[in-house]
C-alpha positions in Angstrom: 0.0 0.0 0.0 1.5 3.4 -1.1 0.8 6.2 1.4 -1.1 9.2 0.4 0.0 12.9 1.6 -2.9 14.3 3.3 -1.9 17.0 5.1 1.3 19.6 4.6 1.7 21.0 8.3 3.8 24.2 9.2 3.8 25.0 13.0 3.4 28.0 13.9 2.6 30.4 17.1 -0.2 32.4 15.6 -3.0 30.4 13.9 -5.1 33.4 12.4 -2.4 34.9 11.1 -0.7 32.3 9.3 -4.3 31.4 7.7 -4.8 35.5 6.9 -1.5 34.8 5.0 -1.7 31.7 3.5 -5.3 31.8 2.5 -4.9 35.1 1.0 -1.9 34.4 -1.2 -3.3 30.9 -2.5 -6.7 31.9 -2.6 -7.7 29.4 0.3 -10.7 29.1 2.8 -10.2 27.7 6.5 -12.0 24.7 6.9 -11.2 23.5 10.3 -9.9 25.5 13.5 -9.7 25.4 17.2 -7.4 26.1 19.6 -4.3 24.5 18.1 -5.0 23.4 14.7 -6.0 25.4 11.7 -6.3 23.7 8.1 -7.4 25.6 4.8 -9.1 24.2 1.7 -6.8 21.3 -0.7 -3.9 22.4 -2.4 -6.1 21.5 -5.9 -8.5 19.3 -6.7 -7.3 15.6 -4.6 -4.6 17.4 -2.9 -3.3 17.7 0.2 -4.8 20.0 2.7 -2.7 22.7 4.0 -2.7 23.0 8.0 -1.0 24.5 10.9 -0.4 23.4 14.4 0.2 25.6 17.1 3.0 25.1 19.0 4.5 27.0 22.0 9.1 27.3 20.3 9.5 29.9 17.6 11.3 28.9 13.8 15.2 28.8 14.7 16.5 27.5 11.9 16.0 26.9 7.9 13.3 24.9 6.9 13.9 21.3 5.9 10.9 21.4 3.6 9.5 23.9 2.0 6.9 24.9 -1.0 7.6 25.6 -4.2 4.9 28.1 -5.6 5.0 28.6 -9.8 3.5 31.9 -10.9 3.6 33.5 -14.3 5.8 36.7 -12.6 8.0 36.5 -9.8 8.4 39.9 -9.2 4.7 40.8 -9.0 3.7 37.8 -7.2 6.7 38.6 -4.6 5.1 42.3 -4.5 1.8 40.6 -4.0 3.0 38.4 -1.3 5.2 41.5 0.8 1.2 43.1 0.9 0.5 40.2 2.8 3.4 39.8 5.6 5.8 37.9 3.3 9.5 39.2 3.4 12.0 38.6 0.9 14.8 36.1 1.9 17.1 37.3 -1.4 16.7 38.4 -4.3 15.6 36.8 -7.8 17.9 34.3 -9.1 18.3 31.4 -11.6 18.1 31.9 -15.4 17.0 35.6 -16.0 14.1 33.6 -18.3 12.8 31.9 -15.7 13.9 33.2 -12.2 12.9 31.9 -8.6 13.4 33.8 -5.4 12.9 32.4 -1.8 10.7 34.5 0.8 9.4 33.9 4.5 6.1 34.1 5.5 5.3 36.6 8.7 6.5 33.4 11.1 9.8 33.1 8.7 9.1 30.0 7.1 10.8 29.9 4.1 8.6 29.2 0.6 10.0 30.2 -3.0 8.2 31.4 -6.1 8.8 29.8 -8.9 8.6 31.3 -12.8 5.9 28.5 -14.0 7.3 26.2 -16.9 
């Protein structure tokens, strides 16, 4: 039996926020939330919901994991995403035809926009 991911999880210390953000960039709705767990709609059609558990240590490090998100423009999806709390982490790089750049989201987990292919 092959496993199935149903859940991407990033812990966080502020539940409403971290939905505010993430919702709002991918276009997302909460589904579920209570006092320590927050999870917004699939990530498309079959996959994985998107959810975040509250937990009391702040980010210390680099993330381990982290998503990959393809947009048409980097630079205006970057702008887009600094309206809602995201800072840049550095700045564009990779083939000037199809450039990536790595942000954090307000907790400082790290996420990248990608040019889509």
């Amino acid at each position: 039996m092959t496993p199935v991911v149903g859940n991407i999880v990033i812990d966080c210390a502020d539940l409403e926020a971290m939905a505010a953000f993430w919702g709002g960039l991918l276009g997302l709705k909460t589904t579920v939330a209570n006092a320590d767990w927050l999870d917004l709609e699939r990530l498309g059609e079959g996959g994985p919901v998107l959810s975040f558990q509250r937990v009391p240590e702040g980010k210390k490090v680099k993330n381990r994991l982290h998503l990959d998100l393809d947009v048409p423009d980097v630079r205006a999806a970057g702008e887009r995403a600094a309206r809602l709390g995201a800072t840049p982490a550095a700045e564009p790089m990779g083939n000037p035809a199809s450039p990536f750049q790595v942000w954090r989201d307000p907790e400082g987990n790290e996420f990248c926009f990608c040019t889509a292919s």
